[in-house]
NUMARDO-838516 format. One record per atom (N, C-alpha, C, O): residue in one letter; x, y, z; atom name; residue number from 1. Coordinates in steps of 0.02 Angstrom, whole numbers, plus 50000, padded with zeros to 5 digits. Layout:
residues N
+------+-------+-------+-------+------+------+
| resn |    px |    py |    pz | name | resi |
+------+-------+-------+-------+------+------+
|    A |     X |     Y |     Z |   CA |  NUM |
...
+------+-------+-------+-------+------+------+
//
This chain:
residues 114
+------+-------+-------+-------+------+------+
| resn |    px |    py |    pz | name | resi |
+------+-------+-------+-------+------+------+
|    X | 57887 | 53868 | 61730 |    N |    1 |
|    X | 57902 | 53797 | 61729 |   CA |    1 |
|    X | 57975 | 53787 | 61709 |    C |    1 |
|    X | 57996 | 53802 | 61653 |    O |    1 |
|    X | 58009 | 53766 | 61750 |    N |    2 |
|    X | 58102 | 53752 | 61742 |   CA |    2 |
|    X | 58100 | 53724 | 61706 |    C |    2 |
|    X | 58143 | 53737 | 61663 |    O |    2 |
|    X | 58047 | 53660 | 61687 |    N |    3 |
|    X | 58055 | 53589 | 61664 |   CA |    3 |
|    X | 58075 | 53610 | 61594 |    C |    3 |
|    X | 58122 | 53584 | 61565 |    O |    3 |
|    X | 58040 | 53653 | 61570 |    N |    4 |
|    X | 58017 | 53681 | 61499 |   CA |    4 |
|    X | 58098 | 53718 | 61459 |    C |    4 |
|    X | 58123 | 53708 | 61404 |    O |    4 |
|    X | 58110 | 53741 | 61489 |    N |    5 |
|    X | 58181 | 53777 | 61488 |   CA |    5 |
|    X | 58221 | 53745 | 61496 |    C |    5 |
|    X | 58269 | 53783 | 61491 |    O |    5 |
|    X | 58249 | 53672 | 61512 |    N |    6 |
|    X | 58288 | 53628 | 61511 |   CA |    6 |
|    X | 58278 | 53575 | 61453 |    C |    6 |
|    X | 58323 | 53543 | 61426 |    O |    6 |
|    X | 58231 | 53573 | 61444 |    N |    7 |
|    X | 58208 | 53544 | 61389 |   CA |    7 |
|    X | 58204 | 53581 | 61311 |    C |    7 |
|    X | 58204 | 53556 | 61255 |    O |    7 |
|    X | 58200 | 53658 | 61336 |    N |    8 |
|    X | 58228 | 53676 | 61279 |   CA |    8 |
|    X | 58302 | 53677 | 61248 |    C |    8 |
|    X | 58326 | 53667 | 61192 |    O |    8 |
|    X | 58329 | 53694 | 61312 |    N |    9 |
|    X | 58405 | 53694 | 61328 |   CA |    9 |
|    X | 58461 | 53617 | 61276 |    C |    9 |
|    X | 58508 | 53612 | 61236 |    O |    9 |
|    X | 58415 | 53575 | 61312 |    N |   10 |
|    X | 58451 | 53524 | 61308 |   CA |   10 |
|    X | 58421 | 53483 | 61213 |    C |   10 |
|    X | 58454 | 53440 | 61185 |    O |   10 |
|    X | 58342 | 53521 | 61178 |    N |   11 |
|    X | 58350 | 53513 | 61116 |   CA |   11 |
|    X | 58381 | 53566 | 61074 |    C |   11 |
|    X | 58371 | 53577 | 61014 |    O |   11 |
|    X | 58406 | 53587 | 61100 |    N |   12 |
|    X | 58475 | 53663 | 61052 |   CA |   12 |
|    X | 58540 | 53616 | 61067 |    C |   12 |
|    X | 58580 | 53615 | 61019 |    O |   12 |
|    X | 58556 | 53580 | 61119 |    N |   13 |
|    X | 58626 | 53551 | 61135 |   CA |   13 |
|    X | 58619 | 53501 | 61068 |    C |   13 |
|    X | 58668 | 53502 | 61030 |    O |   13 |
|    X | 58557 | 53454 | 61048 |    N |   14 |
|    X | 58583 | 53401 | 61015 |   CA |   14 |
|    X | 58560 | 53442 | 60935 |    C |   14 |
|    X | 58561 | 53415 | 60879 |    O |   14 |
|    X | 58541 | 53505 | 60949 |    N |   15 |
|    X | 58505 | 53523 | 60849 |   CA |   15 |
|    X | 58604 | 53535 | 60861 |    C |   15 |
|    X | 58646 | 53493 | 60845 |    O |   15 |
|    X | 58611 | 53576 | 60879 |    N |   16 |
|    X | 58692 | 53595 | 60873 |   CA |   16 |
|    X | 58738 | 53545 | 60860 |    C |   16 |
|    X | 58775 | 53547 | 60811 |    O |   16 |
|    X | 58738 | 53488 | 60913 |    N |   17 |
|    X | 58775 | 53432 | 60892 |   CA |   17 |
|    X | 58754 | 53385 | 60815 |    C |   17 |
|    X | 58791 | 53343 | 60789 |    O |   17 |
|    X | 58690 | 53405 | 60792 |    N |   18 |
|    X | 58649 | 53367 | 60745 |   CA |   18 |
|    X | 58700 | 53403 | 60670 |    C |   18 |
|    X | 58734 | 53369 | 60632 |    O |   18 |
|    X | 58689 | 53479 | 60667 |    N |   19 |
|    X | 58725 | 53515 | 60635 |   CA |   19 |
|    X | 58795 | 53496 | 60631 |    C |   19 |
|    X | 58817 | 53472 | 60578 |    O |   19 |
|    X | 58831 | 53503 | 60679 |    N |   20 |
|    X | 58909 | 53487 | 60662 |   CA |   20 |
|    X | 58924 | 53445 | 60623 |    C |   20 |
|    X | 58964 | 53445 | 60576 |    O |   20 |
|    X | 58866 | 53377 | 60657 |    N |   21 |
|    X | 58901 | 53296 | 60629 |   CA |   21 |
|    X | 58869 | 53270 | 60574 |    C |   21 |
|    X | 58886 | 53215 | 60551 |    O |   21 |
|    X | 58812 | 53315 | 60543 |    N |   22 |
|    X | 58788 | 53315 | 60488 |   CA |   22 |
|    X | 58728 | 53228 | 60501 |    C |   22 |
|    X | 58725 | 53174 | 60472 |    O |   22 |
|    X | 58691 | 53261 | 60559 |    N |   23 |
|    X | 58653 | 53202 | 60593 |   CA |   23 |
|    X | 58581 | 53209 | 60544 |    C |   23 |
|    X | 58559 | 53266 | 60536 |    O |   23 |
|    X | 58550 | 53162 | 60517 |    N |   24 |
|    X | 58491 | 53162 | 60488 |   CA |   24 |
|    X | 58414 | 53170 | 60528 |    C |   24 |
|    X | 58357 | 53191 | 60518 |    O |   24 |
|    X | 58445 | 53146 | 60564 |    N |   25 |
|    X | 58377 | 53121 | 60609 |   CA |   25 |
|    X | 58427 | 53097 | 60676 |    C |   25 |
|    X | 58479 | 53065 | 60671 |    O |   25 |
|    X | 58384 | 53128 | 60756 |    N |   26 |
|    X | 58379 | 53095 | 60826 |   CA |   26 |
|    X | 58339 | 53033 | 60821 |    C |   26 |
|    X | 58300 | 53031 | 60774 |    O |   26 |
|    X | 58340 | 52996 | 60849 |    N |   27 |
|    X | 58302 | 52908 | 60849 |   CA |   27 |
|    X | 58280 | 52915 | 60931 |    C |   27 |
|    X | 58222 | 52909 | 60951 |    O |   27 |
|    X | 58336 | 52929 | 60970 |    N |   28 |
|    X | 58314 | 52905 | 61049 |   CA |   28 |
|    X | 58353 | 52961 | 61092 |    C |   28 |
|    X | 58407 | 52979 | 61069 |    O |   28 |
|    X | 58328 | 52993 | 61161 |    N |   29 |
|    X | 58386 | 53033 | 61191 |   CA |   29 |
|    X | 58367 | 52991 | 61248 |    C |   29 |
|    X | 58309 | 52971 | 61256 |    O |   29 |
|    X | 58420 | 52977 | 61291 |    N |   30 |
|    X | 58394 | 52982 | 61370 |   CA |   30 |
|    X | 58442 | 53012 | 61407 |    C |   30 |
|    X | 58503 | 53007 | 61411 |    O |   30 |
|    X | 58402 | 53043 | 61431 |    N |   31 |
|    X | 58417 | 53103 | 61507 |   CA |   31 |
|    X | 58442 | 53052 | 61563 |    C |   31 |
|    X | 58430 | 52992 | 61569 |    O |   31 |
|    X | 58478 | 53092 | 61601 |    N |   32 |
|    X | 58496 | 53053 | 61672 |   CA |   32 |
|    X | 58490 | 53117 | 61735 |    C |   32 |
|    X | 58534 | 53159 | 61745 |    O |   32 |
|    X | 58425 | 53112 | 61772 |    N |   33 |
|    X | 58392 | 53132 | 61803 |   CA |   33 |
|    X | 58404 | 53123 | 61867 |    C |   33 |
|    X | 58390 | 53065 | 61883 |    O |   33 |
|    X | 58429 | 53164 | 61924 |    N |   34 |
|    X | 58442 | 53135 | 61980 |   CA |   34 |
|    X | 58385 | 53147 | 62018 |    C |   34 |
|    X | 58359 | 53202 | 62011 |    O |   34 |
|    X | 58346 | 53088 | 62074 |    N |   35 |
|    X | 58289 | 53111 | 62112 |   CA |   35 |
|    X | 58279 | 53163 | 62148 |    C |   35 |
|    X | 58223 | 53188 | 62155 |    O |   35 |
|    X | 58358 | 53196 | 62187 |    N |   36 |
|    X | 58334 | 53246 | 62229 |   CA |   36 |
|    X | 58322 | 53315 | 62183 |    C |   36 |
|    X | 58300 | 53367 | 62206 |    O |   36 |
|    X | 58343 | 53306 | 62105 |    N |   37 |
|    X | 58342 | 53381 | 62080 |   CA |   37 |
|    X | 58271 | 53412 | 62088 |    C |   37 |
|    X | 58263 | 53471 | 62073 |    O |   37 |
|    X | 58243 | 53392 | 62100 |    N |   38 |
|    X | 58146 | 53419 | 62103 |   CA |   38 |
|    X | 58124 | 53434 | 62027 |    C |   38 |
|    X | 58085 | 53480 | 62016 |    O |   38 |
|    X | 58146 | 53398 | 61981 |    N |   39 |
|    X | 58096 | 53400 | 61916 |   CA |   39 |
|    X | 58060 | 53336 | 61916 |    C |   39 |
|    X | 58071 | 53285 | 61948 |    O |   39 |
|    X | 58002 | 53352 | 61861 |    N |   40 |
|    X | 57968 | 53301 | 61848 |   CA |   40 |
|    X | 57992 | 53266 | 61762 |    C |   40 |
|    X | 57996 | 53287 | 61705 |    O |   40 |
|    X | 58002 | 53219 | 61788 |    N |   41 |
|    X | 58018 | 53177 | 61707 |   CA |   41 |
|    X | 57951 | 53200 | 61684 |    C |   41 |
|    X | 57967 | 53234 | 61636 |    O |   41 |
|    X | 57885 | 53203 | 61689 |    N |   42 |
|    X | 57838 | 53196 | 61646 |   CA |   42 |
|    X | 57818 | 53255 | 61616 |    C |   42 |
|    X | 57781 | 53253 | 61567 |    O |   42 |
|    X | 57845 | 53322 | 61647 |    N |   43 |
|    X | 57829 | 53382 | 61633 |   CA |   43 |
|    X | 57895 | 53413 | 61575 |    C |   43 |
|    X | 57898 | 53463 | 61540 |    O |   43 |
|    X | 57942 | 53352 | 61589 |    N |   44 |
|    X | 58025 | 53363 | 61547 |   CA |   44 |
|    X | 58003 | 53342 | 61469 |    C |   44 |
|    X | 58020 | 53364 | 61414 |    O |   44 |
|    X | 57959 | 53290 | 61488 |    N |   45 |
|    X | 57933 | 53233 | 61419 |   CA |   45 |
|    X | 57909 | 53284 | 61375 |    C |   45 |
|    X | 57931 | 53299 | 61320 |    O |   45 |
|    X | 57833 | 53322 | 61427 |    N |   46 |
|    X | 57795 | 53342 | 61385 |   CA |   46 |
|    X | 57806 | 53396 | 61351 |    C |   46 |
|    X | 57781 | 53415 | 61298 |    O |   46 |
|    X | 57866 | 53428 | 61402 |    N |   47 |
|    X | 57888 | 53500 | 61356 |   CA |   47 |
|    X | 57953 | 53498 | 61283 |    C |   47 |
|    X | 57975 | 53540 | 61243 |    O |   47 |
|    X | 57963 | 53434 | 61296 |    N |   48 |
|    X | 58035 | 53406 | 61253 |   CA |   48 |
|    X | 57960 | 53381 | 61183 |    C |   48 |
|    X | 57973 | 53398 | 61125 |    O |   48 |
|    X | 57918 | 53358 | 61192 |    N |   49 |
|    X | 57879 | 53331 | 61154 |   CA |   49 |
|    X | 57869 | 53395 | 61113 |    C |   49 |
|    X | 57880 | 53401 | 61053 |    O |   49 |
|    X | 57840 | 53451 | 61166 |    N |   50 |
|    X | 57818 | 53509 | 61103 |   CA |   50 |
|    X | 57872 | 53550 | 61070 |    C |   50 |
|    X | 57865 | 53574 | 61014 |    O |   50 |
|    X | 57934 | 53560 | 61112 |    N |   51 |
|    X | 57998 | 53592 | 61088 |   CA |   51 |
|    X | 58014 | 53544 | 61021 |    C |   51 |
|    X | 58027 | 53565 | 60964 |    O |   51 |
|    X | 58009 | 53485 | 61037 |    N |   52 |
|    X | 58046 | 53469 | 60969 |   CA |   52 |
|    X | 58009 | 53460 | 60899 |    C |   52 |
|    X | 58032 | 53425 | 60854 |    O |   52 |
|    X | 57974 | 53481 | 60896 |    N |   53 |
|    X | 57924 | 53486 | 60825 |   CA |   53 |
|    X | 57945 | 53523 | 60767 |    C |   53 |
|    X | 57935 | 53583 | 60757 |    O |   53 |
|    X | 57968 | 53492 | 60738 |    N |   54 |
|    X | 57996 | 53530 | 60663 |   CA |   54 |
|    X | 58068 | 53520 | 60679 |    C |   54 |
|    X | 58105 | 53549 | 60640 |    O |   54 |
|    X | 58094 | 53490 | 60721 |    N |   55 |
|    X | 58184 | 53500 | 60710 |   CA |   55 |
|    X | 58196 | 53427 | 60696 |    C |   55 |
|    X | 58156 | 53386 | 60674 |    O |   55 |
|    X | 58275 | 53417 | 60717 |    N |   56 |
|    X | 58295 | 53353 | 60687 |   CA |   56 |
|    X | 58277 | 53289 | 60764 |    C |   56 |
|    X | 58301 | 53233 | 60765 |    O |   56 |
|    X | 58239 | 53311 | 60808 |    N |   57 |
|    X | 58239 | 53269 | 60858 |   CA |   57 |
|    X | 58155 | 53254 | 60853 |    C |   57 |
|    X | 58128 | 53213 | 60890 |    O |   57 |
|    X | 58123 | 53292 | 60804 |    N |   58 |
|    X | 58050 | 53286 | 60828 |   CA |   58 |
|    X | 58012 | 53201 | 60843 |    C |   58 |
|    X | 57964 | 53194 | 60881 |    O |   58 |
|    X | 58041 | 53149 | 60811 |    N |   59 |
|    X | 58008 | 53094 | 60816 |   CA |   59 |
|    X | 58072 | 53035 | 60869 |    C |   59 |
|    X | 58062 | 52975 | 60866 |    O |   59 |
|    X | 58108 | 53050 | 60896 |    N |   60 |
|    X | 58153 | 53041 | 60953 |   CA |   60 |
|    X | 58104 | 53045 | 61014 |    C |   60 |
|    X | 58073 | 53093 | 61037 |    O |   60 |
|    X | 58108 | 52964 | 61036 |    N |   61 |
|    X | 58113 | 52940 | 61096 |   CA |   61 |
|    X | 58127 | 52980 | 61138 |    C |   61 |
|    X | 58184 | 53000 | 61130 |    O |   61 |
|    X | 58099 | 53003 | 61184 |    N |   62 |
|    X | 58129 | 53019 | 61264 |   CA |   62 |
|    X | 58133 | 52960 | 61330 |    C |   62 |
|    X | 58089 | 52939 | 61367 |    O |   62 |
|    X | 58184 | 52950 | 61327 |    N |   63 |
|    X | 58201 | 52898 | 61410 |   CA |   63 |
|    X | 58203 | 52959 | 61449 |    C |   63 |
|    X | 58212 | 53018 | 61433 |    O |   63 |
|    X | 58191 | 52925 | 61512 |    N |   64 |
|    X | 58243 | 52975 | 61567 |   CA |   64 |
|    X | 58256 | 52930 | 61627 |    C |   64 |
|    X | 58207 | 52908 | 61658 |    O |   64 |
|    X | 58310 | 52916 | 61644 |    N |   65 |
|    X | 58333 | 52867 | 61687 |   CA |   65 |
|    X | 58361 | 52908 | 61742 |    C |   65 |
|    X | 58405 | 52951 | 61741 |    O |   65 |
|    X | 58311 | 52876 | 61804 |    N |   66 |
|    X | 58314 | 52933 | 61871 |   CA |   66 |
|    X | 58362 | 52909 | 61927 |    C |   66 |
|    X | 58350 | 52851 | 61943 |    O |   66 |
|    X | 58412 | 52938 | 61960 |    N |   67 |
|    X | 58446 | 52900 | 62000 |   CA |   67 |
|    X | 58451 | 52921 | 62055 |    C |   67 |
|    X | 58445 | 52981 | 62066 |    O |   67 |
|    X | 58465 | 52874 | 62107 |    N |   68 |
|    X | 58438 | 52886 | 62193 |   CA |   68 |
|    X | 58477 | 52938 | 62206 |    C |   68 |
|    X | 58520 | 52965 | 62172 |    O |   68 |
|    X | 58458 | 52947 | 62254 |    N |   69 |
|    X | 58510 | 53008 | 62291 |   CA |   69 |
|    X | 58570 | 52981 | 62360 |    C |   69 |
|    X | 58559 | 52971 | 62419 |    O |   69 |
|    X | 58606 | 52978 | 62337 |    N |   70 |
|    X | 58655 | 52931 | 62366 |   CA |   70 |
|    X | 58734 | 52977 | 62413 |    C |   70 |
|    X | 58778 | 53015 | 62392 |    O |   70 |
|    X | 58720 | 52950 | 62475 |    N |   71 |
|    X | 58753 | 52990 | 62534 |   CA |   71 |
|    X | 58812 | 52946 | 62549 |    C |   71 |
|    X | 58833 | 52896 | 62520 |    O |   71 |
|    X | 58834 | 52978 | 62602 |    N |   72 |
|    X | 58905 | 52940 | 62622 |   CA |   72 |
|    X | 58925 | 52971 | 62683 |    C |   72 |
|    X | 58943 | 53030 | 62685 |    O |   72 |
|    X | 58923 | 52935 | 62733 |    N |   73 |
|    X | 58940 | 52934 | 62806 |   CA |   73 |
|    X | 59004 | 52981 | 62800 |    C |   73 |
|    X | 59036 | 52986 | 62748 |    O |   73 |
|    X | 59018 | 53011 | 62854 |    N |   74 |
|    X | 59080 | 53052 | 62862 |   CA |   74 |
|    X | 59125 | 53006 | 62906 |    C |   74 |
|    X | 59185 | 52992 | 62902 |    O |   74 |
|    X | 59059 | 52983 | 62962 |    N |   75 |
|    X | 59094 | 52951 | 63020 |   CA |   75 |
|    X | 59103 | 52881 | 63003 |    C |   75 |
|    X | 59160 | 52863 | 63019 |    O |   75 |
|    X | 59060 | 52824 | 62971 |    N |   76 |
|    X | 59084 | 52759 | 62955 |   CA |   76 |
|    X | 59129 | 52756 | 62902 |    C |   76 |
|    X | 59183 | 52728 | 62898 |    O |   76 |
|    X | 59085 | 52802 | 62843 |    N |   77 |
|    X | 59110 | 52785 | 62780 |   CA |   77 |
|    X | 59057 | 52750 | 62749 |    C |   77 |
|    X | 59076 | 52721 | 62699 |    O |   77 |
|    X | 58994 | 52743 | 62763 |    N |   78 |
|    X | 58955 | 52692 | 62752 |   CA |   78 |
|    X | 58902 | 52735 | 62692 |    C |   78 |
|    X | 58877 | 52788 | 62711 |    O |   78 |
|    X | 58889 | 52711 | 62621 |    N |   79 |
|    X | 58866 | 52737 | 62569 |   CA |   79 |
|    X | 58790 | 52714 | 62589 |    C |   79 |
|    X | 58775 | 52658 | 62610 |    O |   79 |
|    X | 58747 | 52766 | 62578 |    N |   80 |
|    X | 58671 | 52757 | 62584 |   CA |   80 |
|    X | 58622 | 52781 | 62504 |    C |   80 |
|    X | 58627 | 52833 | 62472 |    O |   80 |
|    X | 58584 | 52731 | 62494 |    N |   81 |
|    X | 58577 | 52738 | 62445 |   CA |   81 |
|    X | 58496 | 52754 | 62453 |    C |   81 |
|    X | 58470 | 52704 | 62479 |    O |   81 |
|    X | 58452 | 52799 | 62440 |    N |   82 |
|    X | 58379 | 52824 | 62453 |   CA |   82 |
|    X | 58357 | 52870 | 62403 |    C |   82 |
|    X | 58382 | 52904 | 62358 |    O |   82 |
|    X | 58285 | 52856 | 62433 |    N |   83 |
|    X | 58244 | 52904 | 62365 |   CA |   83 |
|    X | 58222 | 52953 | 62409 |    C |   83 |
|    X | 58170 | 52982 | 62392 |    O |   83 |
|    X | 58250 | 52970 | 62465 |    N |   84 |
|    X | 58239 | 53032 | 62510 |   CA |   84 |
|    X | 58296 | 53050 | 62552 |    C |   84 |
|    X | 58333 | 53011 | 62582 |    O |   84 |
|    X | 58299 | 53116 | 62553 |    N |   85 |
|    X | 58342 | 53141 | 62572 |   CA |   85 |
|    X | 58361 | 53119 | 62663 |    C |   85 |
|    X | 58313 | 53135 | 62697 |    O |   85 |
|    X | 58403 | 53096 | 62695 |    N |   86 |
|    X | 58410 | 53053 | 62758 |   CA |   86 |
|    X | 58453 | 53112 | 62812 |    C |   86 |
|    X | 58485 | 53153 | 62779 |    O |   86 |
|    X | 58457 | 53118 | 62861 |    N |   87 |
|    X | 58480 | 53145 | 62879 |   CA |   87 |
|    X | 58550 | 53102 | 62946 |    C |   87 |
|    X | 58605 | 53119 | 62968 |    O |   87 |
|    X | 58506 | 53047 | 62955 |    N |   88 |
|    X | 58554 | 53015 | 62998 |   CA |   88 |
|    X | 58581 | 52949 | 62974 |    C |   88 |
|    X | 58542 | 52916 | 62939 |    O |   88 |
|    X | 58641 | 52922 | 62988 |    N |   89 |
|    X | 58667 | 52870 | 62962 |   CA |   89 |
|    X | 58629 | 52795 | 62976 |    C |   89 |
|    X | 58621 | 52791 | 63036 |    O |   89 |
|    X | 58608 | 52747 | 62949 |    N |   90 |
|    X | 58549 | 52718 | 62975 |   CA |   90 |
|    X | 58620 | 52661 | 62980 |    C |   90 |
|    X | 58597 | 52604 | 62981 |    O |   90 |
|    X | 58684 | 52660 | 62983 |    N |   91 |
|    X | 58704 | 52621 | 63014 |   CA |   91 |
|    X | 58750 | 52639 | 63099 |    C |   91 |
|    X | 58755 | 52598 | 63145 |    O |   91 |
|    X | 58770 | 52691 | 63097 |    N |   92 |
|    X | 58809 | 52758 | 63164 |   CA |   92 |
|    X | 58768 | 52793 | 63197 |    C |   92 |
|    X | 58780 | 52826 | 63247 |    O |   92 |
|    X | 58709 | 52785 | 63165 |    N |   93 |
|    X | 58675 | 52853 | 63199 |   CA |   93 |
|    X | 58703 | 52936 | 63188 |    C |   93 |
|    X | 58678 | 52984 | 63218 |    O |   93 |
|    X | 58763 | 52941 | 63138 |    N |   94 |
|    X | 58794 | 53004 | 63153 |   CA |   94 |
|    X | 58749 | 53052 | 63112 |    C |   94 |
|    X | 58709 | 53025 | 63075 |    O |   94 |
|    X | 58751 | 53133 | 63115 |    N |   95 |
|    X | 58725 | 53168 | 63078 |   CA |   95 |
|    X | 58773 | 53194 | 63003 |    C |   95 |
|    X | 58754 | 53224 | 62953 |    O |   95 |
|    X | 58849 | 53164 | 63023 |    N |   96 |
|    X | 58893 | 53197 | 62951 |   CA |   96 |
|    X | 58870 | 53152 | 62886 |    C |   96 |
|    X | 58907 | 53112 | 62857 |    O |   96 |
|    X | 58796 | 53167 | 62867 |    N |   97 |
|    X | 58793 | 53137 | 62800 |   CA |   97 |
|    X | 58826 | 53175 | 62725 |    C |   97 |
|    X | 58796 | 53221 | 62698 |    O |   97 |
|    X | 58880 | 53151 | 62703 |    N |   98 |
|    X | 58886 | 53214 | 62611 |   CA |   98 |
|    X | 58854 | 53193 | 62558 |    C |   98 |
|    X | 58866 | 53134 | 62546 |    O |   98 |
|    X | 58818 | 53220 | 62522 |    N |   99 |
|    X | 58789 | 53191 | 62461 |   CA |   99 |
|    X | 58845 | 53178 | 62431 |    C |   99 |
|    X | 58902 | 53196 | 62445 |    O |   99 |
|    X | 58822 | 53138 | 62382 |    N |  100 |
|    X | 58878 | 53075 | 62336 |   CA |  100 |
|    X | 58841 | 53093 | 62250 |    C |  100 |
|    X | 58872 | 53110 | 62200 |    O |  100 |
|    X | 58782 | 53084 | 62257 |    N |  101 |
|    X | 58726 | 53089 | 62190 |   CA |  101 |
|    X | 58666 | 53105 | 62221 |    C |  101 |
|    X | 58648 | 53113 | 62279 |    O |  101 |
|    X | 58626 | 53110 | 62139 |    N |  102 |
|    X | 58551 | 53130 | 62152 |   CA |  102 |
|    X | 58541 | 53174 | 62134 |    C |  102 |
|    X | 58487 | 53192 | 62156 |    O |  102 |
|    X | 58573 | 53227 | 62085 |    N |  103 |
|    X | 58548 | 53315 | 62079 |   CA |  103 |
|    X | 58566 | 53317 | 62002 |    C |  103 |
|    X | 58550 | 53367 | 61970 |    O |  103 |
|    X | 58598 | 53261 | 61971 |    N |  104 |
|    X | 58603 | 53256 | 61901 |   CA |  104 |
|    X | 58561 | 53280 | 61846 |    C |  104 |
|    X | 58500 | 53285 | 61855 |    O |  104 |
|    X | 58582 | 53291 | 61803 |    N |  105 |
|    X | 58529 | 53307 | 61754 |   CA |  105 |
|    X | 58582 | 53349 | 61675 |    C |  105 |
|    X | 58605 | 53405 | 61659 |    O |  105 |
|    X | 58578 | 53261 | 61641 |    N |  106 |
|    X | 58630 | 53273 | 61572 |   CA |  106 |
|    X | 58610 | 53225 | 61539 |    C |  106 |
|    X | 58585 | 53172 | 61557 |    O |  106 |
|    X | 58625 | 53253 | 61475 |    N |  107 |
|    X | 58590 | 53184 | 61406 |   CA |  107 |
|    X | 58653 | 53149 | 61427 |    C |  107 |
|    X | 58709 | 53175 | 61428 |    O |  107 |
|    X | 58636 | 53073 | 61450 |    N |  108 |
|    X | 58657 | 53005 | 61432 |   CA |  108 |
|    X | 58684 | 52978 | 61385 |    C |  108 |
|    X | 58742 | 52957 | 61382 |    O |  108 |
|    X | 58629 | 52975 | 61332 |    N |  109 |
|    X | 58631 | 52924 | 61273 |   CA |  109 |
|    X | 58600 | 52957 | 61195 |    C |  109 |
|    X | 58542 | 52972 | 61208 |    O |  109 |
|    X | 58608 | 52966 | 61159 |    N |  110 |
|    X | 58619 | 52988 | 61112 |   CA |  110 |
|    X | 58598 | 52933 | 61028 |    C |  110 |
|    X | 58646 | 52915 | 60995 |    O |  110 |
|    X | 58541 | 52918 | 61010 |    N |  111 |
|    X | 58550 | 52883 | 60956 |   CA |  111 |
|    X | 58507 | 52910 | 60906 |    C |  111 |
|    X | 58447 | 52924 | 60908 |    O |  111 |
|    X | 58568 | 52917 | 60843 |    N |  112 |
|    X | 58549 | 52946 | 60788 |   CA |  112 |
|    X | 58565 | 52913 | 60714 |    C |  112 |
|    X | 58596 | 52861 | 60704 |    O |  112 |
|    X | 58527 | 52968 | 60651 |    N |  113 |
|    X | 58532 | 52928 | 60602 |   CA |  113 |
|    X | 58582 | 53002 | 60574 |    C |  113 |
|    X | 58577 | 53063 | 60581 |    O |  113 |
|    X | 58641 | 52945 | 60530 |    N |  114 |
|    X | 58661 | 52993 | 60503 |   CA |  114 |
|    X | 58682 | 52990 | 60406 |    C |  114 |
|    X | 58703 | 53040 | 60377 |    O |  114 |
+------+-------+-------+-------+------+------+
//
């Protein structure tokens, strides 16, 4: 499970940052999740839920705010914004689509007690 390992990943990023800044307590994290990365927010939740037990994040909120996957014409220039991956320009018809977003995946937001 990837999910599990990012979620561990990412509660060592804030015990570390918790340590430096002499943080008492996590209150809230939210993730920013892009749709095409293929995780599940709910499998991120549940493994962030059991990873954080006993550290300084254990009673911290998890958000995770998911964002489209967002292309950009080669040939118009024309930005497409979807929750699936597109292959043709739905305004040119052309095939030069470049991803723009969508594969994200970084703590956001950050609220703590210190």
């Amino acid at each position: 499970m990837f999910e599990f390992s990012l979620a561990l990943l990412v509660n060592n990023e804030i015990i570390k940052l918790a340590k430096k800044f002499n943080w008492k307590a996590v209150k809230c994290v939210m993730l920013k999740i892009g749709m095409m990365s293929a995780l599940s927010p709910k499998l991120i939740c549940a493994a962030f839920n059991q990873i954080s037990r006993g550290t300084v994040t254990e009673n911290a909120k998890l958000l995770i705010m998911t964002t489209p996957f967002k292309l950009r014409c080669k040939n118009c220039k024309q930005y497409i914004y979807s929750e699936e991956k597109q292959k043709l320009c739905p305004s040119c018809g052309a095939y030069e689509l470049e991803a723009q977003s969508g594969f994200e995946f970084c703590i956001e937001l950050l609220e703590v007690e210190s």
